[in-house]
C-alpha positions in Angstrom: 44.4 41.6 36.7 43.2 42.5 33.3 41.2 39.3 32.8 39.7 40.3 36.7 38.7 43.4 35.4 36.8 42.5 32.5 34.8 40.1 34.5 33.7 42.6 37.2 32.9 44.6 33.9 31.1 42.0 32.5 29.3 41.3 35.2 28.3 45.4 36.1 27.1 45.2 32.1 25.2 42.3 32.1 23.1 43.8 35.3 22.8 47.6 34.8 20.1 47.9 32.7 17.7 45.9 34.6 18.7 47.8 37.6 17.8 51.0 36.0 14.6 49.8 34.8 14.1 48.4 38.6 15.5 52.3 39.9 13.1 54.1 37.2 9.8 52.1 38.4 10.7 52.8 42.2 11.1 56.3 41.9 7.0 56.9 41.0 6.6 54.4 43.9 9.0 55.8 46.3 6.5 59.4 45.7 3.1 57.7 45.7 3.5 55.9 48.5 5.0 59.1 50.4 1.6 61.2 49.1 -0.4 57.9 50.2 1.3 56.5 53.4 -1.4 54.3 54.7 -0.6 51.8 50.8 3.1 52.3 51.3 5.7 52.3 48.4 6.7 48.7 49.0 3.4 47.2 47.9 3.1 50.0 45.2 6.3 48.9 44.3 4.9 45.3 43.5 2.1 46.5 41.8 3.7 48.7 39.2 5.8 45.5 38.6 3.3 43.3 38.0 1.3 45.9 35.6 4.5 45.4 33.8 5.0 42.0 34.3 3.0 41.2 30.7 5.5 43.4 28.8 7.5 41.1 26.3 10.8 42.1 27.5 13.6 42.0 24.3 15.3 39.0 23.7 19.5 39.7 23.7 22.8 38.5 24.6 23.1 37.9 28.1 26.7 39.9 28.0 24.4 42.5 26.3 24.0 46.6 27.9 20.2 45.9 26.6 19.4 42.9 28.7 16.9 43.4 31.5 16.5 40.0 33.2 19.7 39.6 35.0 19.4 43.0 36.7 15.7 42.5 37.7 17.0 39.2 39.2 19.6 40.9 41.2 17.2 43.8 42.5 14.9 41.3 43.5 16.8 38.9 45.5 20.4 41.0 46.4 19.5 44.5 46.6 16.5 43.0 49.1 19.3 41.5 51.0 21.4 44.8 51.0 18.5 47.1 51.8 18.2 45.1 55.1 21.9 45.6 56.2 21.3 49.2 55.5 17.9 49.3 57.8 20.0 47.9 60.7 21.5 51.3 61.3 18.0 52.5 62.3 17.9 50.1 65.1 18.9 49.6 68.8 20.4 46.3 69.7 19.0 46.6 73.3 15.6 46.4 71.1 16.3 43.9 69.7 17.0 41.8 72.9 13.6 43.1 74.2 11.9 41.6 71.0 13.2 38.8 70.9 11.9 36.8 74.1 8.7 37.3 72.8 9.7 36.3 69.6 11.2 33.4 70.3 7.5 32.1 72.2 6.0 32.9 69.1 8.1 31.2 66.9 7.8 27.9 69.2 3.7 27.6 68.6 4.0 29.2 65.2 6.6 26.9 63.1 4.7 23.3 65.3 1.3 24.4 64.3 2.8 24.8 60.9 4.5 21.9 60.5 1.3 20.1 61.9 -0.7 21.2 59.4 1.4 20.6 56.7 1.2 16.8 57.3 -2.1 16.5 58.1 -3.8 18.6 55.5 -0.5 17.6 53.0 -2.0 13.6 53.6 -5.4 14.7 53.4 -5.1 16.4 49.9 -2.6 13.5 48.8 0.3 16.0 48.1 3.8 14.6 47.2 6.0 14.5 50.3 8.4 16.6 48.8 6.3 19.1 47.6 4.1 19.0 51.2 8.0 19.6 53.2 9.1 22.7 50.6 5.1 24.3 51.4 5.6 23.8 55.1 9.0 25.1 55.4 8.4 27.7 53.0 5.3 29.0 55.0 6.8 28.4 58.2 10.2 30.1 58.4 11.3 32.3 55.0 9.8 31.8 52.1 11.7 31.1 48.8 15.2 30.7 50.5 14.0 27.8 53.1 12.6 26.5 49.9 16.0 26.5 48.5 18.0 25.7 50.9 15.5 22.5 51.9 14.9 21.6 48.7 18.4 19.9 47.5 18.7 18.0 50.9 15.3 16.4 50.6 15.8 15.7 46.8 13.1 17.5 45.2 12.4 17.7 41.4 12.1 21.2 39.7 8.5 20.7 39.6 8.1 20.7 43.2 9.9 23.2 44.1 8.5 25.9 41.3 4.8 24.8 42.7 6.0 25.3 46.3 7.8 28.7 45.2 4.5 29.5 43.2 2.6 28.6 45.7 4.4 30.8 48.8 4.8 33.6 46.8 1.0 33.6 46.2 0.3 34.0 49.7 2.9 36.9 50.1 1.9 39.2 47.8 -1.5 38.8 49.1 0.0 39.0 53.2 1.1 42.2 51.8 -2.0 44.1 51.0 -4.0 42.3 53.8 -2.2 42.2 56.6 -1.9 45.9 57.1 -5.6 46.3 56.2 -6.3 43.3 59.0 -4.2 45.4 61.7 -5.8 49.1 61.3 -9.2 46.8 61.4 -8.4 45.6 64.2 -6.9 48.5 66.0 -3.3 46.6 66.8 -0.8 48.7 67.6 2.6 48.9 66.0 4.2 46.6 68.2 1.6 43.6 67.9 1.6 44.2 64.3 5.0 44.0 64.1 5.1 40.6 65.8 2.6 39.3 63.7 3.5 40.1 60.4 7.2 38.9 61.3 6.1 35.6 62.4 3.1 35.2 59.9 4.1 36.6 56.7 6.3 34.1 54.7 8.8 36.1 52.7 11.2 38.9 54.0 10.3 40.5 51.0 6.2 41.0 52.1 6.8 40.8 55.8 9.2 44.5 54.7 6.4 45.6 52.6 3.4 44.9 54.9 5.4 46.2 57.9 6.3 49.4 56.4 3.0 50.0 55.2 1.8 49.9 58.4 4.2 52.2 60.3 8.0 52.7 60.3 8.1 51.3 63.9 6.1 48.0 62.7 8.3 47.8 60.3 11.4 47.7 62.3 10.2 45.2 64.8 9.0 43.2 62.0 12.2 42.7 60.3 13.7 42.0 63.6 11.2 39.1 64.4 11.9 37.9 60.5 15.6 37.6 59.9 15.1 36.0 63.6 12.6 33.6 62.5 14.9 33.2 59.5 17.7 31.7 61.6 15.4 28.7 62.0 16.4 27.8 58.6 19.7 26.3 60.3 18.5 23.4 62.8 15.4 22.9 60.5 17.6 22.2 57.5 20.0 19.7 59.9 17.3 18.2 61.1 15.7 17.2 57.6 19.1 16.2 56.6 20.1 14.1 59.6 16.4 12.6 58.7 17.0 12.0 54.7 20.8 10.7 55.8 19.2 8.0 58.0 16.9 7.1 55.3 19.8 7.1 52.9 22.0 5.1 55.3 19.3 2.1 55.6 18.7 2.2 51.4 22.2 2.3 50.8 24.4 2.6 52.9 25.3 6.3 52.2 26.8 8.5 55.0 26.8 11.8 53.1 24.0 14.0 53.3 25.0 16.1 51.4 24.8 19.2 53.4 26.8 22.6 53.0 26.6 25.0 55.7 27.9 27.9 54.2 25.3 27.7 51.7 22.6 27.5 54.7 23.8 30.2 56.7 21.8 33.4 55.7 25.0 35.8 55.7 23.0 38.8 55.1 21.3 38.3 58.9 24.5 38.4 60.3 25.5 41.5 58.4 22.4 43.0 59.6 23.3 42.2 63.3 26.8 43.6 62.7 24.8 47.0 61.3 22.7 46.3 64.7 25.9 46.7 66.7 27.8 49.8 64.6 24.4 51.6 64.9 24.4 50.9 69.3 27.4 51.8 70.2 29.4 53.8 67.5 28.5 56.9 67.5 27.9 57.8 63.7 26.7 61.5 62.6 22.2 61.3 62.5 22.8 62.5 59.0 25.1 59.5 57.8 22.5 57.2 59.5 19.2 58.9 57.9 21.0 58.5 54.6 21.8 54.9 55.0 18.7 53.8 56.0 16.6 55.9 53.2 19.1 54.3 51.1 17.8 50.9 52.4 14.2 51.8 52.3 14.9 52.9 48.5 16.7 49.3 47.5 13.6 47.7 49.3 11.0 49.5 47.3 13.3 48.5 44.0 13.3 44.6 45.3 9.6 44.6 45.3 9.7 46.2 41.6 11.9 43.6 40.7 9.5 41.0 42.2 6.4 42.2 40.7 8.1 42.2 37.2 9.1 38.7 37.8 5.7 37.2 38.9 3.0 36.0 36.0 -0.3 35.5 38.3 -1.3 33.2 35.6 1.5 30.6 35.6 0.8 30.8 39.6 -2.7 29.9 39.7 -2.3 27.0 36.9 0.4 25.2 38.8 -2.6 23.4 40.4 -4.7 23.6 43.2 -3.8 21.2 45.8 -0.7 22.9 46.5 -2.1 26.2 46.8 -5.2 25.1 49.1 -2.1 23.7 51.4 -0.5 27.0 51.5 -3.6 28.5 52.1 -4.4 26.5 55.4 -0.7 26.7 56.4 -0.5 30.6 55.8 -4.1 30.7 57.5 -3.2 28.9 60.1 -0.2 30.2 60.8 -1.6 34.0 60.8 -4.5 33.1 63.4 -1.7 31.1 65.6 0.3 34.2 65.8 -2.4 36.5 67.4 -4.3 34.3 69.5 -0.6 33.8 71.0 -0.3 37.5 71.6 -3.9 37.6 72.9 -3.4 34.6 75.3 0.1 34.0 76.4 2.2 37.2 75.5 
């Protein structure tokens, strides 16, 4: 029990600090974006990281109260996760339903026209297969985790998946400023916007900040139609490893693909739809709800610190250009496929 509670403290010490620094940076961001709806405190959030992305953090013990990167990696991938558990409670499961028949259209021409393009512009620029699958599935379902999670089954080296990582992220920090720009623009109310940036924004993290910026109601819907879209992760991965197994099988004669489930299941969806289902039909006191969810909005705004402080624009743009001209047509694609769905069919 002893040696149990020195780990957990550990493990509190060797993330606190980052934390705070991630807590400190959200709080003028949290205000600024209240004073200045229309930018939103996600995206200001990102940018206050990034102006202090240059700062030559000091180099200490892991196990040390003074070091900053294990917390800032925790705020930027876990407390993301957490804050969208906590934004469950301020939705309706009967919504949810509602959204997702339309969602489910849109996510059938948006992840073939992605994959399409992918190949063909992937051949056309001569991109390394590897490299060309992790852009695709990156672009077309979540980001950095599909990236992840694809990226061990197909085989890829480290260099393929940073430029891949590189190269998504790229395009959601951008999809963060522009899509809400795009949508007041274009006049589209909260509901199309929604849909769109939840099926053409790559990363929960900038489909939370460009939905938020745009409206609280946008926002909702939009992380509904993500984590949604997210779940695609599951048959897409199976599919590619079913694929590299066969492949394997006539090389080799190898029958293990080498797949783990549990690491492919996104848990924190699933936590979200169980926050979904306390939030429908327990009936839990307006206040304890408000607080949750502000809490969630809070973490979110902290996630996007911790992102900005871990991006370096410069190391993006000199991982080469091929990759990012195929994210570019994937993401571009991929945005124009959404709407002219809404327009057309929806």
């Amino acid at each position: 029990m002893l040696l149990s509670f020195r780990a957990n403290l550990a493990y509190i010490v060797e993330k606190i600090s980052g934390i705070a620094l991630c807590a400190l940076i959200a709080i003028p961001a949290w205000l600024t974006g209240r004073a200045l709806p229309i930018i939103g405190s996600p995206i200001l959030g990102i940018l206050f990281g990034m102006a202090l992305s240059f700062w030559k953090r000091p180099t200490v013990p892991k196990s040390s109260i003074l070091n900053l990167e294990s917390g800032i990696t925790f705020s930027s991938k876990k407390l993301l996760q957490y804050s969208i558990i906590l934004i469950g409670f301020d939705m309706n499961i009967f919504t949810v339903f509602q959204a997702g028949k339309d969602t489910l259209l849109l996510l059938i021409f948006t992840l073939t026209s992605v994959f399409l393009s992918a190949y063909f512009f992937g051949k056309l620029l001569n991109i390394k297969k590897n490299a060309n699958i992790l852009i695709g599935v990156g672009t077309a379902i979540c980001g950095g985790s599909a990236i992840a999670a694809t990226a061990p089954i197909i085989g890829a080296d480290n260099e393929d998946i940073a430029s891949s990582i590189s190269t998504i992220f790229l395009f959601n920090v951008i999809a963060a400023f522009l899509f809400p720009f795009i949508g007041h623009v274009l006049h589209m109310a909260d509901y199309n916007f929604g849909l769109w940036a939840g099926t053409a924004v790559n990363d929960t993290s900038s489909v939370i900040a460009a939905g938020y910026s745009y409206s609280n109601a946008a926002g909702n819907l939009a992380v509904v139609v993500k984590l949604t879209r997210t779940l695609m992760i599951v048959p897409v991965t199976l599919v590619l490893a079913l694929h590299v197994s066969r492949k394997r099988n006539k090389e080799s004669q190898d029958k293990n693909p080498g797949v783990n489930l549990f690491k492919i299941m996104p848990w924190f969806v699933f936590c979200f739809i169980a926050a979904l289902f306390v939030s429908t039909f327990i009936p839990i006191p307006g206040e304890i709800k408000k607080a949750l969810v502000q809490i969630g909005k809070f973490l979110v705004i902290m996630a996007m610190v911790g992102i900005g402080l871990n991006t370096n624009i410069i190391k993006l743009v000199k991982n080469g250009l091929r990759p990012i001209l195929l994210g570019m047509f994937c993401w571009v694609i991929l945005s124009t496929t959404s709407i002219l769905v809404q327009k057309l069919i929806l």
